[in-house]
C-alpha positions as CSV (number, residue, x, y, z in Angstrom):
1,X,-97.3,144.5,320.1
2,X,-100.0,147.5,320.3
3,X,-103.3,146.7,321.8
4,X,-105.1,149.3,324.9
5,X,-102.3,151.6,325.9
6,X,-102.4,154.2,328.2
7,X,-101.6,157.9,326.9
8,X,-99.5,158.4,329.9
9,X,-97.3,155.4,329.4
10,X,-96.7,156.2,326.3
11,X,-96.4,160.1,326.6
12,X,-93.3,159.2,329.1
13,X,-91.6,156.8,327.1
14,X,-91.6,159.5,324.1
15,X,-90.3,161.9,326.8
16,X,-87.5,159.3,328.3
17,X,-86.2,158.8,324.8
18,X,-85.0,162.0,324.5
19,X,-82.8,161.9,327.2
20,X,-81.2,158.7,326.6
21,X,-79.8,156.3,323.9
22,X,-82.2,153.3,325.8
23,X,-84.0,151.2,323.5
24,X,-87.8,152.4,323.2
25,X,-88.5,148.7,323.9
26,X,-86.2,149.2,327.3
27,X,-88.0,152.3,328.0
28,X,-91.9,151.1,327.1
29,X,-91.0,148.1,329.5
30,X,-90.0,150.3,332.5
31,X,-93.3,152.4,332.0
32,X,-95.3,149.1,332.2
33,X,-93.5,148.2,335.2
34,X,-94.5,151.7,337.0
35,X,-97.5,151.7,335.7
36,X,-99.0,148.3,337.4
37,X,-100.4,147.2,334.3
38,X,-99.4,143.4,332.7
39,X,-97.2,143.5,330.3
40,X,-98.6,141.5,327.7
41,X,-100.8,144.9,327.1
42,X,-98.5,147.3,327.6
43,X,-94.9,146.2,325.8
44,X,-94.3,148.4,322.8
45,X,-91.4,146.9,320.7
46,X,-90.2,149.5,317.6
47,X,-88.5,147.1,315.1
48,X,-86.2,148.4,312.5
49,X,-86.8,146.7,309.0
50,X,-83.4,148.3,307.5
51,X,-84.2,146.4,304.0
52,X,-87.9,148.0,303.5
53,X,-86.1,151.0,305.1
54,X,-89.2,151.3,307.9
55,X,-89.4,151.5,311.5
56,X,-92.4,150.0,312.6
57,X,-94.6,148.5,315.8
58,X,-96.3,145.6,314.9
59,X,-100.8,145.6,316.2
60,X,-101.9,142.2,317.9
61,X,-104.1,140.6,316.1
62,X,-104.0,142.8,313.0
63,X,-102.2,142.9,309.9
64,X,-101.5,146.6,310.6
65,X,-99.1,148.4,311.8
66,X,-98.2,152.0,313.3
67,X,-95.5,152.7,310.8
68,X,-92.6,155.5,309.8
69,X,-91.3,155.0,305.9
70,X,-87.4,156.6,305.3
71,X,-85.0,156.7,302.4
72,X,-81.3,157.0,302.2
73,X,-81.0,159.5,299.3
74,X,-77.1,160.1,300.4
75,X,-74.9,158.2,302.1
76,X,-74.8,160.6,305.1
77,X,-78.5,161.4,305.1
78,X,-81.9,159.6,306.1
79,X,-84.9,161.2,305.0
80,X,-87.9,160.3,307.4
81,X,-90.8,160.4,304.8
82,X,-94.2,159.2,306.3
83,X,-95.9,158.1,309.5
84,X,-98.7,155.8,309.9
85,X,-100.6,155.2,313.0
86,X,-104.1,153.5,313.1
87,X,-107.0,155.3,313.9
88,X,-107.6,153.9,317.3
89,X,-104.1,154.3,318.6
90,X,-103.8,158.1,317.2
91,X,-103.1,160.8,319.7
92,X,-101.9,158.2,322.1
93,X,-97.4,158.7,321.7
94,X,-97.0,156.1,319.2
95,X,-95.8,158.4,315.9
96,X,-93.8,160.0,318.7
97,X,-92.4,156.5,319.4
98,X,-91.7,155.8,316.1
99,X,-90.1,159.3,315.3
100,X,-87.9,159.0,318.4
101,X,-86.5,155.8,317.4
102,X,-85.8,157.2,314.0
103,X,-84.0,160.1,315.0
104,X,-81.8,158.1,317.8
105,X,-80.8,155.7,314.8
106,X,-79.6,158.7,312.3
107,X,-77.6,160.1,315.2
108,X,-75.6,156.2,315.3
109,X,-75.2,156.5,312.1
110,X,-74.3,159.9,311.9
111,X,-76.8,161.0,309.4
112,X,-78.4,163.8,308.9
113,X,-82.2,164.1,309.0
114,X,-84.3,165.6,306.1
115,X,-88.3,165.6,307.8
116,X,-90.4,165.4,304.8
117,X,-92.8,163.8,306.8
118,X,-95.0,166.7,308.5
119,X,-95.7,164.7,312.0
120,X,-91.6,164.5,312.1
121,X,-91.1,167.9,311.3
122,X,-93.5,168.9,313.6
123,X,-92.2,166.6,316.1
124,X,-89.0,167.6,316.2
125,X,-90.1,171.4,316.9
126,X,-92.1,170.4,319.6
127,X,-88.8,168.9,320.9
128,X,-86.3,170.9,320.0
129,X,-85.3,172.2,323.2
130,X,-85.1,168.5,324.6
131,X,-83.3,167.4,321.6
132,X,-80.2,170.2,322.2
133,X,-79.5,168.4,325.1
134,X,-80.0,165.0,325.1
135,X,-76.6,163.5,325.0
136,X,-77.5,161.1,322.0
137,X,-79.0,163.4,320.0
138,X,-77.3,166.9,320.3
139,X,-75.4,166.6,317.7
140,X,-78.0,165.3,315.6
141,X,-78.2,167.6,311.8
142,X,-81.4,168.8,310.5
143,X,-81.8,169.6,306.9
């Protein structure tokens, strides 16, 4: 669940998930561990929702939640189409989170990516040179 995070928590579990297939979960626990704070405010769990084709991160104590919508317009390709992130938890990793998680599932599955979605596009610019070499990912197909 998402309640006060830390931008530098958060900034390094985006950065960790580019360099290996860890869960974001695994990844968001080890940062709360290094970072002293309890865990109960920290732990960031991106949940895949295959059927409503989102990935999401549910808010305590809210019905909202930091969001990224996809379709499947081909068999081999995932189109990543929005991102949602609350007001208070913009500018703090968590589209970068969400985004991450995306792009480590279409390389699983061998899809390739279509960005719609600006904040993935511009994501995945902003990474690029991280993304040619992270083992998971390199051979990850941009349309």
């Amino acid at each position: 669940m998402l309640n006060n995070l830390s931008r530098g928590t958060l900034k390094w579990a985006s950065n960790i998930c580019l360099h290996n297939s860890a869960s974001v979960r695994n990844m968001a626990s080890s940062a709360v561990a290094s970072s002293g704070e309890s865990a109960s405010q920290q732990i960031l769990s991106v949940q895949h929702d295959e059927r409503r084709r989102k990935f999401f991160i549910p808010i305590d104590g809210s019905k909202e939640e930091a969001l990224l919508t996809y379709a499947l317009p081909k068999s081999n390709v995932i189109d990543l189409q929005h991102t949602f992130v609350p007001e208070e938890f913009r500018g703090k990793g968590v589209g970068a989170l969400l985004v991450a998680k995306a792009l480590e599932f279409a390389a699983e599955k061998d899809l390739k990516a279509q960005l719609t979605c600006w904040y993935t596009a511009e994501y995945v610019e902003k990474h690029r040179d991280k993304i040619a070499v992270s083992p998971s990912l390199q051979k990850l197909q941009f349309l």
